[in-house]
NUDO-278923 format. One record per residue: residue number from 1; x, y, z of N, C-alpha, C, CB in turn. Coordinates in Angstrom, 3 decimals, always signed. Glycine has a CB too. Layout:
+-----+----------+----------+----------+----------+----------+----------+----------+----------+----------+----------+----------+----------+
! num !      nc1 !      nc2 !      nc3 !     cac1 !     cac2 !     cac3 !      cc1 !      cc2 !      cc3 !     cbc1 !     cbc2 !     cbc3 !
+-----+----------+----------+----------+----------+----------+----------+----------+----------+----------+----------+----------+----------+
! NUM !        X !        Y !        Z !        X !        Y !        Z !        X !        Y !        Z !        X !        Y !        Z !
...
+-----+----------+----------+----------+----------+----------+----------+----------+----------+----------+----------+----------+----------+
***
This chain:
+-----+----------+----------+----------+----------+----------+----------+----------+----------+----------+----------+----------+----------+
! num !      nc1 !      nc2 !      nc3 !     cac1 !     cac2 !     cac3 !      cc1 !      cc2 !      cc3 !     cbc1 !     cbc2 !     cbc3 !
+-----+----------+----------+----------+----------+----------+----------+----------+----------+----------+----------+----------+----------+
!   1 !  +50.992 !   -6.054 !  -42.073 !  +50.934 !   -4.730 !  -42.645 !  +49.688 !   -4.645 !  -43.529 !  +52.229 !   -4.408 !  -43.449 !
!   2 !  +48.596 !   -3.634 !  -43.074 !  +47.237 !   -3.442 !  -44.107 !  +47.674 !   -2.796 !  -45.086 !  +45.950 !   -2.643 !  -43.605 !
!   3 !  +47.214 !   -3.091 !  -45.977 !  +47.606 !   -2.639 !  -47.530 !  +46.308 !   -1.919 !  -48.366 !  +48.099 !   -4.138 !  -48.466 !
!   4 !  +46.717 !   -0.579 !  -48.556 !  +45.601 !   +0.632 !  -48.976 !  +45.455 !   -0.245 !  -50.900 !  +46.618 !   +3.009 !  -48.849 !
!   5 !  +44.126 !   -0.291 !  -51.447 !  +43.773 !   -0.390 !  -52.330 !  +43.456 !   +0.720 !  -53.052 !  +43.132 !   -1.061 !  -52.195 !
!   6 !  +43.488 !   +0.964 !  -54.428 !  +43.077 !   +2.126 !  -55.300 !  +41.508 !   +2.515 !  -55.253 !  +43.462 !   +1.768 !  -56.789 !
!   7 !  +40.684 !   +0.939 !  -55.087 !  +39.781 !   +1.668 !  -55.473 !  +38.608 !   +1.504 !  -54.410 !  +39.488 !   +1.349 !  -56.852 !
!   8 !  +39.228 !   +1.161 !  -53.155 !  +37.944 !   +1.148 !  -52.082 !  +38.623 !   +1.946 !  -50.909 !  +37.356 !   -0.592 !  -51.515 !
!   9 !  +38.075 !   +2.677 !  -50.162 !  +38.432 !   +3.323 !  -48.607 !  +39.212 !   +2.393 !  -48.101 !  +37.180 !   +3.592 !  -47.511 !
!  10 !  +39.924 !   +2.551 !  -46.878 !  +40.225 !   +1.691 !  -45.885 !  +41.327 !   +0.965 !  -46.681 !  +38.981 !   +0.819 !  -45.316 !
!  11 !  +41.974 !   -0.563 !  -45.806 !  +43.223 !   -0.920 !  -45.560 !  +43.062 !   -2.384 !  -45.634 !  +43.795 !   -0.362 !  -44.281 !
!  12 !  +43.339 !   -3.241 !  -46.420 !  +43.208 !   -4.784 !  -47.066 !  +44.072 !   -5.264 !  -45.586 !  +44.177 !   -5.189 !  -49.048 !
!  13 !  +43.540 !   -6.361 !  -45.357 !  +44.475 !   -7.116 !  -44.607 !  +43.807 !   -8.401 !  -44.440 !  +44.880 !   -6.468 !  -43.278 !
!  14 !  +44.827 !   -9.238 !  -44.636 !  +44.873 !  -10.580 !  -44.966 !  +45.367 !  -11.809 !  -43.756 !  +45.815 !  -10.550 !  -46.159 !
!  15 !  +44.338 !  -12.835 !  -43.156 !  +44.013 !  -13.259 !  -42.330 !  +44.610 !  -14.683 !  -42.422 !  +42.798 !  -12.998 !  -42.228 !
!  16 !  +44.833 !  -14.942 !  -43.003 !  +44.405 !  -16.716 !  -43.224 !  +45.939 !  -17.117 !  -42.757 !  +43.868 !  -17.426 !  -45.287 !
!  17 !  +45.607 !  -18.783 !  -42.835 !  +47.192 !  -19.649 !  -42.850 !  +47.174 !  -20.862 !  -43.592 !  +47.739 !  -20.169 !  -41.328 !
!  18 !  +48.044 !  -22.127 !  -43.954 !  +47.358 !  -23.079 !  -44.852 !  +47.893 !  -23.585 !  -43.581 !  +47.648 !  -23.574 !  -46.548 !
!  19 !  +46.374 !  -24.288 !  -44.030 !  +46.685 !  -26.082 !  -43.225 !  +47.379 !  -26.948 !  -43.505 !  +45.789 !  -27.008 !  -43.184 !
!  20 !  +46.940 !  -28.238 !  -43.202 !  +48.156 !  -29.715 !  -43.059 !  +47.766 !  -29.914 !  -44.598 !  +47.717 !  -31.505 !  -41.669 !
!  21 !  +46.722 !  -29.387 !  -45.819 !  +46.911 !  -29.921 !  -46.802 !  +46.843 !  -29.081 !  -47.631 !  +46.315 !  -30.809 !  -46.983 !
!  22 !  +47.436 !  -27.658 !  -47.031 !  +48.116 !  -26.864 !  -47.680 !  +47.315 !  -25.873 !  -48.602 !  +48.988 !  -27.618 !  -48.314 !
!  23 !  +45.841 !  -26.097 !  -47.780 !  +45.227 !  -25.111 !  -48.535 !  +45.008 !  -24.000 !  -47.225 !  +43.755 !  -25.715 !  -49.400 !
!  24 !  +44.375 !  -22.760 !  -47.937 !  +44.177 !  -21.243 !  -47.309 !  +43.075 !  -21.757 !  -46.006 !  +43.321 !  -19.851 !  -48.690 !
!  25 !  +43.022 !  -21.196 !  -45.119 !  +41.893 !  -21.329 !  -44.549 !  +41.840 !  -20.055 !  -43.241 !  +41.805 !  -22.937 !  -44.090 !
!  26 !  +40.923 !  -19.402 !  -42.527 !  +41.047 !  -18.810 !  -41.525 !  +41.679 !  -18.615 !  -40.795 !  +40.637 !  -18.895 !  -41.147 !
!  27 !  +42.445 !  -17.509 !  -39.784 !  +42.762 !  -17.725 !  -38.647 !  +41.792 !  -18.603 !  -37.643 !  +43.011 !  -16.546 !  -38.260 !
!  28 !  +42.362 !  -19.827 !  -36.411 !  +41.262 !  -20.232 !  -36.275 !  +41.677 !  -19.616 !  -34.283 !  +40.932 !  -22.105 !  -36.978 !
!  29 !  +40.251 !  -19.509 !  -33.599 !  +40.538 !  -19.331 !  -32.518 !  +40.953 !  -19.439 !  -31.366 !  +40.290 !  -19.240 !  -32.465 !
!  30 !  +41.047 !  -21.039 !  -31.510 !  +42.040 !  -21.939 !  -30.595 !  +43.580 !  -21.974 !  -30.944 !  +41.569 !  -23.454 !  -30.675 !
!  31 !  +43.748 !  -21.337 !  -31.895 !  +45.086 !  -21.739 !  -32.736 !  +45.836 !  -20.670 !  -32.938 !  +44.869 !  -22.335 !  -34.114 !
!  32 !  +44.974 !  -19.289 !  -32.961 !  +46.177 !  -18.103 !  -32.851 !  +46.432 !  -17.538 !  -31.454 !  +45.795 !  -16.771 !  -33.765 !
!  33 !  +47.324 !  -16.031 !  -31.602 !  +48.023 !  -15.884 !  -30.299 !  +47.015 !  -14.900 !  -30.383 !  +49.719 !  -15.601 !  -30.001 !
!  34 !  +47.056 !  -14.225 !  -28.994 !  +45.878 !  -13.553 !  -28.224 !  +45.700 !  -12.425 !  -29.223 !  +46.202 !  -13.016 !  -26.540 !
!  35 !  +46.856 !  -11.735 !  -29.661 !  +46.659 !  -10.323 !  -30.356 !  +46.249 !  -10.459 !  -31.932 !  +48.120 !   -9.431 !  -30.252 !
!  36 !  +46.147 !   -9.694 !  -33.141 !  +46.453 !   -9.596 !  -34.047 !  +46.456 !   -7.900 !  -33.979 !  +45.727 !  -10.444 !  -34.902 !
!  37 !  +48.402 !   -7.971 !  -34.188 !  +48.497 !   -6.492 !  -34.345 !  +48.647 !   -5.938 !  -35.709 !  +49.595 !   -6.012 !  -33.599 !
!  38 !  +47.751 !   -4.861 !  -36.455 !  +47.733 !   -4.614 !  -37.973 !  +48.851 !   -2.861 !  -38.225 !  +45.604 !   -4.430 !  -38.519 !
!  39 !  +49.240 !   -3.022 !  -38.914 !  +50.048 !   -1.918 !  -38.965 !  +50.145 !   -1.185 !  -40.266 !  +51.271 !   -2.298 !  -38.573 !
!  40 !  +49.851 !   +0.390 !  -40.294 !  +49.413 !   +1.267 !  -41.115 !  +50.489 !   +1.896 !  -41.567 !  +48.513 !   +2.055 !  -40.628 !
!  41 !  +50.923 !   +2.207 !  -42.755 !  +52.113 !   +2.982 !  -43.143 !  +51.781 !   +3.944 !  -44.441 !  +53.336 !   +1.927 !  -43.479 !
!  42 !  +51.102 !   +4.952 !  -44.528 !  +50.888 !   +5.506 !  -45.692 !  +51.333 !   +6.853 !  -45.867 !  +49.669 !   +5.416 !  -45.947 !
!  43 !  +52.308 !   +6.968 !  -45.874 !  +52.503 !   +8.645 !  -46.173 !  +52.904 !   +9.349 !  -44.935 !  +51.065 !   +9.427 !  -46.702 !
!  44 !  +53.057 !  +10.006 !  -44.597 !  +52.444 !  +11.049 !  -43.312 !  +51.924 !  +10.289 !  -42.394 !  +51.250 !  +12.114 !  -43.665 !
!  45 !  +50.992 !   +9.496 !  -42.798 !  +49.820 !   +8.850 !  -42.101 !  +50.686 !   +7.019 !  -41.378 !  +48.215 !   +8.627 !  -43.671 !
!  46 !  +50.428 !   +7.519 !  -40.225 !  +51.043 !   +5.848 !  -39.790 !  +49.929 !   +5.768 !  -38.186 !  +53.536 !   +5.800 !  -39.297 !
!  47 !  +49.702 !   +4.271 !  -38.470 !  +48.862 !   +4.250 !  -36.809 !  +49.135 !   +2.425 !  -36.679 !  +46.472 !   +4.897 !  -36.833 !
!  48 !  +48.405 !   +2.299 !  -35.591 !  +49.044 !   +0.436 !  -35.390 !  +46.668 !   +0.330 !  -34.820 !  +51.297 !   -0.075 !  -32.965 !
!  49 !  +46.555 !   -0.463 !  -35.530 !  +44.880 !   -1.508 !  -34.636 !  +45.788 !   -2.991 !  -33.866 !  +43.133 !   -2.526 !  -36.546 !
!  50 !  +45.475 !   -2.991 !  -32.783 !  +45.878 !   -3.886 !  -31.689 !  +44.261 !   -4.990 !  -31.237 !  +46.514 !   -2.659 !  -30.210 !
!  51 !  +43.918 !   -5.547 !  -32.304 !  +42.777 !   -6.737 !  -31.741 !  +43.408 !   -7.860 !  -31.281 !  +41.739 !   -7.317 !  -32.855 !
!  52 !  +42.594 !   -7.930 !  -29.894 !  +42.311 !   -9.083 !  -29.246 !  +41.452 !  -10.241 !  -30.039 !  +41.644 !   -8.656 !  -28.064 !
!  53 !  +42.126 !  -11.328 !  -30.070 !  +40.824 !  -12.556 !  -30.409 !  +39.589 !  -12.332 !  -30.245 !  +40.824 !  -13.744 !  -29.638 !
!  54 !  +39.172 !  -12.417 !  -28.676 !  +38.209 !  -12.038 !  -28.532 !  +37.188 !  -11.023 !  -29.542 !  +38.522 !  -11.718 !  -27.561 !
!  55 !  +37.685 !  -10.124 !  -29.847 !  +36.910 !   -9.215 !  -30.570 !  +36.754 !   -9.464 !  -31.786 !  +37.304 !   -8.082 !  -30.518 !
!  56 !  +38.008 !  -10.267 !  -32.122 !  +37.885 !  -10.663 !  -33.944 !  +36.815 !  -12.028 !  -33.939 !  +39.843 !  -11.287 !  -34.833 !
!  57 !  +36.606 !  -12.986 !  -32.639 !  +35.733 !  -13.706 !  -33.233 !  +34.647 !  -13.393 !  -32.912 !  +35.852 !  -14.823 !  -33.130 !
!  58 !  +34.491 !  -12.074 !  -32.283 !  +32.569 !  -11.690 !  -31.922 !  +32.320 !  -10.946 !  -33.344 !  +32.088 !  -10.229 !  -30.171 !
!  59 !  +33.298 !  -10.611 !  -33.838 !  +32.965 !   -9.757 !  -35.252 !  +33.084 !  -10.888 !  -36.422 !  +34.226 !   -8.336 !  -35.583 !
!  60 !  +33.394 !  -12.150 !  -36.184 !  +33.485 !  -13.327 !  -37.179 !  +34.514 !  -13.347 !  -37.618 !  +32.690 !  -13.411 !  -38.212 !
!  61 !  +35.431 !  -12.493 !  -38.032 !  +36.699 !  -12.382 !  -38.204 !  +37.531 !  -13.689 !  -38.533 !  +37.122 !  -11.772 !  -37.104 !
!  62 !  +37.742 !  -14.475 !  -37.531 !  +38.497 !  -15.527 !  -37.011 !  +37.395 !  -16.674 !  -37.066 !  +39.140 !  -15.195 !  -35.507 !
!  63 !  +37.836 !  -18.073 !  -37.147 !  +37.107 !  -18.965 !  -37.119 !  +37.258 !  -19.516 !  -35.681 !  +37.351 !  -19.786 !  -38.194 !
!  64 !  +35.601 !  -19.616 !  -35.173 !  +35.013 !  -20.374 !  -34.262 !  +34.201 !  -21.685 !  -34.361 !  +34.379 !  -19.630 !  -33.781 !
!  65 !  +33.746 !  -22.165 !  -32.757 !  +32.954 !  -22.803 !  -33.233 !  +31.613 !  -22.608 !  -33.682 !  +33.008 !  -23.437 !  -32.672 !
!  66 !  +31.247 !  -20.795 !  -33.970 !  +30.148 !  -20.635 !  -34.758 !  +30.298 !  -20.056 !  -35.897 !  +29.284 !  -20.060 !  -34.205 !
!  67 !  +31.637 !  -20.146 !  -36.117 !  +31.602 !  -19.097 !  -37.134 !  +32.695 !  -19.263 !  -38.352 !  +31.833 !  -17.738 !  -36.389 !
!  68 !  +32.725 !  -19.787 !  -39.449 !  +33.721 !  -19.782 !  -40.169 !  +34.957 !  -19.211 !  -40.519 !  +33.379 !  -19.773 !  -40.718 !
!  69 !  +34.878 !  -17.606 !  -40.134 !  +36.017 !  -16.601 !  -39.972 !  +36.065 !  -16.120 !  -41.807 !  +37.760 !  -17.513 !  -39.179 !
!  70 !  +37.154 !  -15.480 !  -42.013 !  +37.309 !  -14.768 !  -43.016 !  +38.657 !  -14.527 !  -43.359 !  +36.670 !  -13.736 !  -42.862 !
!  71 !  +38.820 !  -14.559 !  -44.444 !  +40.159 !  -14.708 !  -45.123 !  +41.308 !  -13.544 !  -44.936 !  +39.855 !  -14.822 !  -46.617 !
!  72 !  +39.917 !  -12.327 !  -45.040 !  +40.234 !  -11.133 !  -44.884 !  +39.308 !  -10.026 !  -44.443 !  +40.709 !  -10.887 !  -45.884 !
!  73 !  +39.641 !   -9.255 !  -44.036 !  +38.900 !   -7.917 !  -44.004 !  +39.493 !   -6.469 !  -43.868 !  +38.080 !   -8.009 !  -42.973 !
!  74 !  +38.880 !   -5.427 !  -44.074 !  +39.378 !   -4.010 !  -43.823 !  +39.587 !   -3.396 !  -42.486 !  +38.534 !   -3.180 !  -44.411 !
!  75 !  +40.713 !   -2.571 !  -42.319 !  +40.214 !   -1.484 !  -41.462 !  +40.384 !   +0.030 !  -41.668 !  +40.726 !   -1.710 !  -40.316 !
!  76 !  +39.792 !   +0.451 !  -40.932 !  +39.542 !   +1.839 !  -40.831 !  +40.030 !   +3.301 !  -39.770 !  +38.365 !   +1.654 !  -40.740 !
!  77 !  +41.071 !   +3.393 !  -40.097 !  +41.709 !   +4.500 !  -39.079 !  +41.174 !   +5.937 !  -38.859 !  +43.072 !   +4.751 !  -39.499 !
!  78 !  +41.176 !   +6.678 !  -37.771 !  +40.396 !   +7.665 !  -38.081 !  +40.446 !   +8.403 !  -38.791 !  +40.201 !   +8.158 !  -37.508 !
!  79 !  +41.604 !   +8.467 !  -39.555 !  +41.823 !   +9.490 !  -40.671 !  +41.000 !   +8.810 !  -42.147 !  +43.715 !   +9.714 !  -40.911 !
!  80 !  +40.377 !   +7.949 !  -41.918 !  +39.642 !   +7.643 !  -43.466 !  +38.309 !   +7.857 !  -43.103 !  +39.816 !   +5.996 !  -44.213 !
!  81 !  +37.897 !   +9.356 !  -43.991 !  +36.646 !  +10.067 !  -44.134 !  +35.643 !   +9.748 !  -45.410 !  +37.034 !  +11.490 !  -44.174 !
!  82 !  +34.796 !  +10.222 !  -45.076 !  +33.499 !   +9.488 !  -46.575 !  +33.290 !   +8.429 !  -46.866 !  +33.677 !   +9.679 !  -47.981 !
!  83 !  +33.761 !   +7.694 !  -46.341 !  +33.005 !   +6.325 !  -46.255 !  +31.688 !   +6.183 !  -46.596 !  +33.009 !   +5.840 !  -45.032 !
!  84 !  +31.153 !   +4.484 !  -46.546 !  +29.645 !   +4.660 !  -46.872 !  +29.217 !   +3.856 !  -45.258 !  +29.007 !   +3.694 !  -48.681 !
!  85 !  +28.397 !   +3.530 !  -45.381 !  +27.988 !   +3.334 !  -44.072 !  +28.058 !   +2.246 !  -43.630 !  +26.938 !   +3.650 !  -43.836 !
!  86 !  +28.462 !   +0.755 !  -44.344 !  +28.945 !   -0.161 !  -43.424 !  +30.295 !   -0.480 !  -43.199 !  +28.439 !   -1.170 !  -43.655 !
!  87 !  +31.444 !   +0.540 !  -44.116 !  +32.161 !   +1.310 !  -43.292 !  +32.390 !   +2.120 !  -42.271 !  +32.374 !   +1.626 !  -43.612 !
!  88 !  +31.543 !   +2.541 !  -42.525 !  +31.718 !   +4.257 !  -40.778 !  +30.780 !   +3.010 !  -39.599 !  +29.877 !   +6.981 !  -41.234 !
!  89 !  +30.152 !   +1.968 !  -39.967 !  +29.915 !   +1.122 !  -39.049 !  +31.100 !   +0.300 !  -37.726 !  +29.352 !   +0.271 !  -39.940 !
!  90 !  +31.745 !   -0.151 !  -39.104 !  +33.074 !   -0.745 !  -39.079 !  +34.311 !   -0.044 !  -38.371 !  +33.416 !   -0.930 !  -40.421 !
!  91 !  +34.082 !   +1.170 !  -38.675 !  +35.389 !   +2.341 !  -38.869 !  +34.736 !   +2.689 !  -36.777 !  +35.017 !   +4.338 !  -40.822 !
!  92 !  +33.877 !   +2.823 !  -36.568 !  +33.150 !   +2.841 !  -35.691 !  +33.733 !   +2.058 !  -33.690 !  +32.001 !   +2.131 !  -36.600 !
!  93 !  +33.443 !   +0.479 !  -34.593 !  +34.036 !   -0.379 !  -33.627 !  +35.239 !   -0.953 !  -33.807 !  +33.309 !   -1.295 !  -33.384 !
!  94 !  +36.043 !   -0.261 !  -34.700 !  +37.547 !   -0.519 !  -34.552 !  +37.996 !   +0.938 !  -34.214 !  +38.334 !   -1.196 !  -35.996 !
!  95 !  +37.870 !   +1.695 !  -34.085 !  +38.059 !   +2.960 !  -33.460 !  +38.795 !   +2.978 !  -32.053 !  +36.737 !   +3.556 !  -33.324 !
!  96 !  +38.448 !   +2.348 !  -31.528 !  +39.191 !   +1.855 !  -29.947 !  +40.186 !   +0.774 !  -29.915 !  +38.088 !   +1.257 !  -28.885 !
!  97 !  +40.562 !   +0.225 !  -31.047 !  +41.389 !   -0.292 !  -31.361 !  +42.525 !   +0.000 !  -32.024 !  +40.991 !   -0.854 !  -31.665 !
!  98 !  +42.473 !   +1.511 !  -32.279 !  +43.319 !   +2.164 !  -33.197 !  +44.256 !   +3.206 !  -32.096 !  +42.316 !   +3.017 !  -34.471 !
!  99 !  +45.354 !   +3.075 !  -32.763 !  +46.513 !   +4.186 !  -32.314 !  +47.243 !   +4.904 !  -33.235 !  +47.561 !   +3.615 !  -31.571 !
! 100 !  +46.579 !   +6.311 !  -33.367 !  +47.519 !   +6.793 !  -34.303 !  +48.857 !   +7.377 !  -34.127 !  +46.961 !   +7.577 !  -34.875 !
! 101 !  +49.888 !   +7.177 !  -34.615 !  +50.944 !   +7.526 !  -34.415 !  +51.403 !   +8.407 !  -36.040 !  +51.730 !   +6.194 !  -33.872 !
! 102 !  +50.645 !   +8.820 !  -36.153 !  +51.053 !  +10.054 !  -37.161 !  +51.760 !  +10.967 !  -36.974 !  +50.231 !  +10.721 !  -37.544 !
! 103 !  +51.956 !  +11.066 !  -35.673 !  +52.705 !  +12.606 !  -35.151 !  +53.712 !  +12.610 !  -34.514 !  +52.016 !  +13.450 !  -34.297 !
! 104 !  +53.973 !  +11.190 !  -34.184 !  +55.351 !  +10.795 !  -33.734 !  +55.252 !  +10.780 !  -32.606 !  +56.443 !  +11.510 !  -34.055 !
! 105 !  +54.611 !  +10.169 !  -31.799 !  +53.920 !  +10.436 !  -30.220 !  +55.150 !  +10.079 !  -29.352 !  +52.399 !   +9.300 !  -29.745 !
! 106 !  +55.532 !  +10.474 !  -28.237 !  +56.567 !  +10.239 !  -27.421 !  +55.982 !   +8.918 !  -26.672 !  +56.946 !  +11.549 !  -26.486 !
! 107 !  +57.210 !   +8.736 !  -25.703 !  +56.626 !   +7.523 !  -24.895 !  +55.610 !   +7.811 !  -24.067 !  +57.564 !   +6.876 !  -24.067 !
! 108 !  +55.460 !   +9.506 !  -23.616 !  +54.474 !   +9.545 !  -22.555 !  +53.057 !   +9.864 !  -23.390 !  +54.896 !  +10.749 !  -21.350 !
! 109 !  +52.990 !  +10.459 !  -24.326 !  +52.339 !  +10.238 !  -25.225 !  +51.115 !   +9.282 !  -25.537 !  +53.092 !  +10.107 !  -25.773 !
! 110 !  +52.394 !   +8.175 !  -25.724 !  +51.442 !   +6.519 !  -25.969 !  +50.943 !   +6.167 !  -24.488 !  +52.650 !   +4.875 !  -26.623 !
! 111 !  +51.667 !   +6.210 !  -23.598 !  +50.831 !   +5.843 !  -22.298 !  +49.835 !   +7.011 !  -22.034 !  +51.836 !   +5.629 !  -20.920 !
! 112 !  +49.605 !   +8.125 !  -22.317 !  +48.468 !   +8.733 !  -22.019 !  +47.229 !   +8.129 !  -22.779 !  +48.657 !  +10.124 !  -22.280 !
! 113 !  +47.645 !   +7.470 !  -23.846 !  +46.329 !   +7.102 !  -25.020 !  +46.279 !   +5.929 !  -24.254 !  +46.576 !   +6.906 !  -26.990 !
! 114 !  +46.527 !   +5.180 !  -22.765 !  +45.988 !   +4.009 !  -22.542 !  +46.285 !   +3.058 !  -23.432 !  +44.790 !   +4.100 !  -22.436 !
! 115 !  +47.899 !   +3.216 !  -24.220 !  +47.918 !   +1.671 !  -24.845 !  +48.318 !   +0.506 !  -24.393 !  +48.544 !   +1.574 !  -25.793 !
! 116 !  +48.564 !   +0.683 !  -22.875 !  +48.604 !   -0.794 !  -22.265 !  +47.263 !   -1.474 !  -22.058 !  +49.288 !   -0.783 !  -20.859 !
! 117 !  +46.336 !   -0.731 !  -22.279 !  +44.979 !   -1.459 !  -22.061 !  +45.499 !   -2.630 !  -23.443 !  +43.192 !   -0.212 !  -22.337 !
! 118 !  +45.777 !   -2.214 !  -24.406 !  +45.802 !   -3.204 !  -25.664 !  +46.392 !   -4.277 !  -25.416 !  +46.427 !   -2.750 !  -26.836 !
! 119 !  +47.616 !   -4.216 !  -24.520 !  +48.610 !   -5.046 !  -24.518 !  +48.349 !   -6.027 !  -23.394 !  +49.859 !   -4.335 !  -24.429 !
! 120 !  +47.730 !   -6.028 !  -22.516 !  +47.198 !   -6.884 !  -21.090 !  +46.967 !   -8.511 !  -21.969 !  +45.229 !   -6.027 !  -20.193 !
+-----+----------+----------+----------+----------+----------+----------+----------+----------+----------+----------+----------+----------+
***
């Protein structure tokens, strides 16, 4: 569940797991399951981001073997406006990863938005 902060745009969400000595460290990419599904609950406002691995470790996200990964990061649903710009960057290429369900979408609904593409 991403968690809205007071004082920045967008939706906290928190990545990591402890290791064998029990400290914090990355999701790593050999080691998680294919998805990471993030889920939005604010008000009125509800939507689900459905990333593939894949995408979290081309964005660094996740730890590879090039890339250390990250503890955490934001996202951005389309309903979060004014941003600055390496947000609306961000907000950008998670955009196709987003499903809003603000409106209470039926089942035919969600299959018109192509959300089995997410789920393959």
């Amino acid at each position: 569940m991403a968690k809205k902060t007071p004082k920045k745009s967008g939706y906290f969400v928190a990545v990591w797991h402890k290791n064998s000595e029990y400290e914090n460290e990355p999701f790593d990419f050999y080691e998680m399951k294919d998805k990471l599904i993030v889920n939005i609950l604010d008000g009125n406002q509800k939507g689900q981001f459905i990333f593939s691995k894949e995408i979290l470790a081309k964005k660094s996200i996740i730890r590879t073997d090039y890339s250390i990964g990250k503890m955490a990061f934001r996202v951005y649903p389309d309903w979060e406006t004014n941003l600055n710009k390496a947000a609306t960057l961000t907000q950008k290429w998670q955009s196709q990863y987003f499903i809003d369900l603000s409106d209470g979408l039926s089942e035919q609904e969600i299959k018109a938005q192509n959300v089995n593409k997410y789920l393959e």
